[in-house]
N, C-alpha and C positions, 0 to 999 in steps of 0.2 A: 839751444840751437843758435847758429851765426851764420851769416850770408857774407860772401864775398867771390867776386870775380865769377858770379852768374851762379855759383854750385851753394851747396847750406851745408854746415857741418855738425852734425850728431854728434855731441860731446856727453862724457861722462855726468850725469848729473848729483848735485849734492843733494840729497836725499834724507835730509835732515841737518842742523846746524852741528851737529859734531862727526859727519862723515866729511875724510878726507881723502878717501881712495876706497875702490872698490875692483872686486874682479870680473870680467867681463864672460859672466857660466855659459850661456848659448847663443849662438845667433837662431833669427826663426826667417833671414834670409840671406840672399847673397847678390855678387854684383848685378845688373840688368832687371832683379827685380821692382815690382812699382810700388810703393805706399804710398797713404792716406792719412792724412790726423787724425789721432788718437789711435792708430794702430800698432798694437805689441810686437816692436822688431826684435826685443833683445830681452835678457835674463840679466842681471847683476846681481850681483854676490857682496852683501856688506857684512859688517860683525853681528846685525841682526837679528839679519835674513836674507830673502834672494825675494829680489824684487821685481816684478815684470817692469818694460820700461818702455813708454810709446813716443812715437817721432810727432811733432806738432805742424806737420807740413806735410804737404803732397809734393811727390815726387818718385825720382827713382834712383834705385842706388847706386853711384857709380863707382863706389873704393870704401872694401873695407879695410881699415885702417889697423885696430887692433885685434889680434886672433883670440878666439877661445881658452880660455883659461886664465889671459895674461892682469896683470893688479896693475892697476895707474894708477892715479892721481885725478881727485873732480876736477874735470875742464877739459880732459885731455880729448881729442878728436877723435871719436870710436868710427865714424863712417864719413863718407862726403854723400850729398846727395845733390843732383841736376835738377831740372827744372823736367816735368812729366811732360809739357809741354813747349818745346823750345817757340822761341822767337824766331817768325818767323826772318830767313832773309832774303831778301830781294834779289833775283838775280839782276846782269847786266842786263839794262834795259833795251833792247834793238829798237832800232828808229819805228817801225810800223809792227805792231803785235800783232801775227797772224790771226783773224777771223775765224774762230768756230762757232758753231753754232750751240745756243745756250746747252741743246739737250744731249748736245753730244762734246761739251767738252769735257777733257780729262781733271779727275781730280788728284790734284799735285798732294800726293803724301809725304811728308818731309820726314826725316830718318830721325830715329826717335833717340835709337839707341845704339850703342856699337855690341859687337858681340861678347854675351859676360866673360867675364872670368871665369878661370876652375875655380872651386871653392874647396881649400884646403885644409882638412880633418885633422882635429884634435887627437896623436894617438892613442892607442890601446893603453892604460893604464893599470897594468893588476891592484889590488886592490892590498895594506902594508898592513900583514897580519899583526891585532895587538896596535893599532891605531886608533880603536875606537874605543869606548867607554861602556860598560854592561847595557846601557842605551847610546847604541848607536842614533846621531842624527843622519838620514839618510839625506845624501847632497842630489837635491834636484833642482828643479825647479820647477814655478807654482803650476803650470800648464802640465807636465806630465804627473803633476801631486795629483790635480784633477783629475784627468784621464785615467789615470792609474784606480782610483778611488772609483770612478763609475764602472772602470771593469772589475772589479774586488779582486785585483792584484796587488800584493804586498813587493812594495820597492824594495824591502831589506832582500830580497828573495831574487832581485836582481845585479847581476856586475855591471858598473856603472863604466863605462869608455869615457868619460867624459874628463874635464878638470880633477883634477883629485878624487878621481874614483868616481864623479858626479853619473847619475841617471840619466841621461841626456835623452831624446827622443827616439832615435835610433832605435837605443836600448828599449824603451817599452814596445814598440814597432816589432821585434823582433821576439818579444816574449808572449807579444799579443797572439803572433803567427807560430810560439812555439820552438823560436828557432835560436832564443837568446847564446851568448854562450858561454859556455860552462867557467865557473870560478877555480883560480889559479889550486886549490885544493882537489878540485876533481879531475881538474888537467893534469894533474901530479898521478894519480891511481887510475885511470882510465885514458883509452889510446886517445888520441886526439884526432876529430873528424877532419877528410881533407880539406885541409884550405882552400880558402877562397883566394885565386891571385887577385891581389893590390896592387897597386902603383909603389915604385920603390921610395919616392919621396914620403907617398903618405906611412909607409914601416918605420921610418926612421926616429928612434926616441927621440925627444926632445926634453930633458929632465926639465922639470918647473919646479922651485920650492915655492909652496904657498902654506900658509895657516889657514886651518877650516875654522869656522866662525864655533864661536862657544858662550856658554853663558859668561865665563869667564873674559872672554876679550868684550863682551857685550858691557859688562861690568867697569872695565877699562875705559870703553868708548863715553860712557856715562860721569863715569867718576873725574875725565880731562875738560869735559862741556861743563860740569857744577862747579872745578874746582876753578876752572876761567870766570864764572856768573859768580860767583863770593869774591873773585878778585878784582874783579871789574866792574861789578853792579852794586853800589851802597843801597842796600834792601831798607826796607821799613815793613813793620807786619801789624795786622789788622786784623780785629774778630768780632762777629756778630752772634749771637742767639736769634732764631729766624722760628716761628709760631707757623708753619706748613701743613696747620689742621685745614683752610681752607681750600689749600692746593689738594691736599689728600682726599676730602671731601670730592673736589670736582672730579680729581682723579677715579673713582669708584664709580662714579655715574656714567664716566664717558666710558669708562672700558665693562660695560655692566652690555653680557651678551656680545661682548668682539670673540673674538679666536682670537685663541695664548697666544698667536704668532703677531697679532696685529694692536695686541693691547701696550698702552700707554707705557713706561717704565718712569718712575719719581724721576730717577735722572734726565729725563728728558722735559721737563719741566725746569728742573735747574737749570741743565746750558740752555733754553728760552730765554729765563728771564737773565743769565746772565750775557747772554749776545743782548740781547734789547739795551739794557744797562750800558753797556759796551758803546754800543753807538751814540748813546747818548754822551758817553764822557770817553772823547776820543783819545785821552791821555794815558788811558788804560790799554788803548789797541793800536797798537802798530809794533813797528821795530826803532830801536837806536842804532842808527850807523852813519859812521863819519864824525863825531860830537855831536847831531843834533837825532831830535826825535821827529820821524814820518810816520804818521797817523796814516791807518789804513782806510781806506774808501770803502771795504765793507769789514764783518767780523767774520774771520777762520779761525773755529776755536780747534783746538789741538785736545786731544784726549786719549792721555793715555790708560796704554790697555797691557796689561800683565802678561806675557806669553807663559805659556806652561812649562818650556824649554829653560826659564829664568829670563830676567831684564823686562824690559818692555819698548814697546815701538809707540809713538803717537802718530797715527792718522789726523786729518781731520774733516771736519764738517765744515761746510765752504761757504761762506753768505749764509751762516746761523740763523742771523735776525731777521732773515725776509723767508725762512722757511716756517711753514706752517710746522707746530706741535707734532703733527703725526708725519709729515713727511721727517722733521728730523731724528723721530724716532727710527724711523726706516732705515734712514739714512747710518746712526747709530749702530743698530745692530748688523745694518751689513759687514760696516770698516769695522768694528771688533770681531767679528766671525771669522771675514779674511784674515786680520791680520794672527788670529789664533794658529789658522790656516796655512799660514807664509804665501796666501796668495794676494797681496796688498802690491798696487803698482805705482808710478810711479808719480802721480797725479794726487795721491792720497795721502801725500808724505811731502804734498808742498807746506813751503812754510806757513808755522802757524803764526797768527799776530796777536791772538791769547790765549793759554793754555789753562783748563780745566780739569783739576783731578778729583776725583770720588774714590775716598776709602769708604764708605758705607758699608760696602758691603762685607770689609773687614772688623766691621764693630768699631771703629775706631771714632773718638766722638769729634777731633779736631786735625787738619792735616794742615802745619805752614809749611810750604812750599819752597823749593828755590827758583828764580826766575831761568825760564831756558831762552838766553841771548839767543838771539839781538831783541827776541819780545823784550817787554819793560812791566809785566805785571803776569802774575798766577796765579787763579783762582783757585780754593779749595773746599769741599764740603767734606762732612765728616757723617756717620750714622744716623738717621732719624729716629730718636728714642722720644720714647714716652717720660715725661720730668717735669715738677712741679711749676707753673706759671699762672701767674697774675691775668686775667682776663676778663676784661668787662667789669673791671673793680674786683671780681673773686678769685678766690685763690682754687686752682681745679689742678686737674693733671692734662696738660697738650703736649701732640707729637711737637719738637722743636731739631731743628736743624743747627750744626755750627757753622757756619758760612766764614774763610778766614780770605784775607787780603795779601800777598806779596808781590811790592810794586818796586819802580825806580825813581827812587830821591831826585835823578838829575833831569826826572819827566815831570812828576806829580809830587804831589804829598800828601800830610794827613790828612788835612782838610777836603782836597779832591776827595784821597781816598777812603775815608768816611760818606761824600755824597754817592759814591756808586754803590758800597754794601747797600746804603739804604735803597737806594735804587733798587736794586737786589731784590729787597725782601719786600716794597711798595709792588711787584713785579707781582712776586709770589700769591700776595695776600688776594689777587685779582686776578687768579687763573683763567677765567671768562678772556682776557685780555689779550692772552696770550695767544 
């Protein structure tokens, strides 16, 4: 958001450090109407996913800038937005202000807003037989995913008006009441119901080329953000063996009698102790930009989360280290759920200032990471196996953890980054603490 000359302007946001354009799928308003902070005006469409996207200010909307469908560039001005409440102005003053009486004077309502605009529809689309792949991803967005899912209607079972075939709300509105309409194959072998008259602007094709997001351009988007972080970031890597019988131990007792919904998960004990770590050694959390390193004022750990469709997205958990254990397990599996979901917005996908990844649960016993610029460090754990260790002088078998380090040379180094693993697992060994 940017303010200037009394109006604010709803710009395209970057939504991660390797998006650089997105497509603008729905509006969910139009000109004269009001918003609120944190209210979901818009859908965006990146190589992802399709992101819901809220405005960070109250007001009302006075110009939408870019139409449904169309791909910009982050930054570009999607909307303007006035002031909800203008200032008031004074009128010319006359020498003696007529006398009313308190209980009877008028209350001067000042005009808030001018009359909206028409709001100009995205048209009709049919949908380009031999487009999609034996799994279609069906193009909506996260709000009609939802809705669509609480009534147990299947989106593929819909023709989508929208962007590139997209499901737009209209569309489920209409299959809700039964009235959708028919796909360009049944329109082909069955007479067609009378039309509805349109307006003749809104009939008028307007061809669009766009590309639908795939795992493949997701792959793309991934592979220009690690190959810029290996060319720009002199990495140094780091590993510890971490003894996590005491955590596991606490772990048992505190979820002993929760509900499966509400119990602890081991990860969530790692990103604990490693936000906690994190603040302690500020050279591991922030971003590099400009040649110098800014240390962040709290820890947003970043964790990423494997989509099913292929790639994956990092959310993150926001002020880590002042969240209690179980709120940020909460927290956790909400943003992995969503963003399985593609309903992750656009708050959830601010930047992270360290990222944490967990292959555990792939077996994997050590993950080194690449740093995701402009962060300057990546935390990684690997599976919790059972392996022989030295403990208390004897030699027995303990759960151990691989806990690895990938930092930036031109922030930190070894010797830092050696005191924060230890941090790490000083963390661990004292789950009570956490």
């Amino acid at each position: 958001m940017s303010e200037g000359n009394g109006s604010t302007d709803f710009c395209m946001p970057a939504l991660g450090a390797d998006m650089e354009k997105g497509t603008l799928l729905e509006w969910y308003v139009k000109p004269g109407d009001p918003v609120h902070r944190g209210q979901v005006i818009a859908d965006v469409d990146t190589e992802k996913s399709a992101i819901e996207v809220e405005v960070w200010t109250d007001g009302i909307v006075d110009e939408i800038c870019v139409p449904e469908g169309a791909e910009v560039p982050v930054g570009t001005v999607l909307a303007r937005l006035r002031p909800a409440v203008p200032s008031a102005v004074a009128p010319a003053a006359p020498a003696a202000p007529a006398k009313v009486p308190p209980q009877a004077a008028p209350r001067v309502q000042p005009k808030v807003q001018p009359p909206a605009r028409p709001r100009v529809q995205p048209p009709t689309r049919p949908a380009v037989p031999g487009a999609m792949s034996a799994a279609p991803r069906v193009r909506s967005s996260p709000l009609v995913r939802r809705r669509a899912a609480q009534a147990g209607i299947d989106l593929a079972a819909i023709p989508g008006t929208g962007p590139g075939g997209a499901v737009v709300s209209a569309d489920l509105e209409r299959a809700l009441a039964g009235t959708h309409p028919q796909s360009a194959h049944q329109q082909a072998h069955q007479p067609a119901p009378e039309p509805v008259p349109e307006p003749a602007a809104e009939r008028t094709p307007r061809p669009r080329a766009r590309r639908s997001p795939t795992a493949d351009g997701m792959r793309e988007s991934i592979a220009r953000l690690m190959t810029r972080s290996k060319r720009e970031i002199p990495h140094y890597y780091l590993s510890t063996t971490i003894d996590v019988g005491p955590a596991l131990a606490w772990l048992r007792e505190r979820n002993a009698g929760l509900e499966v919904t509400e119990r602890l998960l081991p990860v969530a004990l790692l990103l604990k102790a490693t936000a906690l770590a994190a603040s302690e050694y500020p050279d591991m959390n922030g971003h590099y930009v400009d040649g110098r390193h800014h240390p962040a004022p709290t820890v947003r750990l970043g964790v990423p989360v494997a989509l099913r469709s292929g790639g994956l997205v990092t959310p993150i958990v926001d002020a880590a280290e002042q969240l209690s254990v179980f709120d940020l397990n909460r927290r956790l599996r909400d943003v992995a759920t969503r963003a399985r979901q593609g309903a992750l917005r656009a708050s959830d996908l601010a930047e992270p200032t360290l990222s944490v990844t967990n292959l555990g649960d792939q077996g994997v016993e050590a993950v080194f990471g690449v740093i995701y610029p402009p962060q300057v460090a990546l935390v990684g754990f690997g599976a919790v196996s059972e392996r022989p260790w030295a403990h208390d002088g004897l030699l027995g078998v303990r759960p151990l953890v691989t806990a690895t380090l990938a930092a930036d040379h031109r922030v930190s180094d070894g010797h830092r980054g050696g005191l924060f693993l230890t941090a790490v697992a000083e963390r661990l060994a004292h789950p009570e603490e956490l």
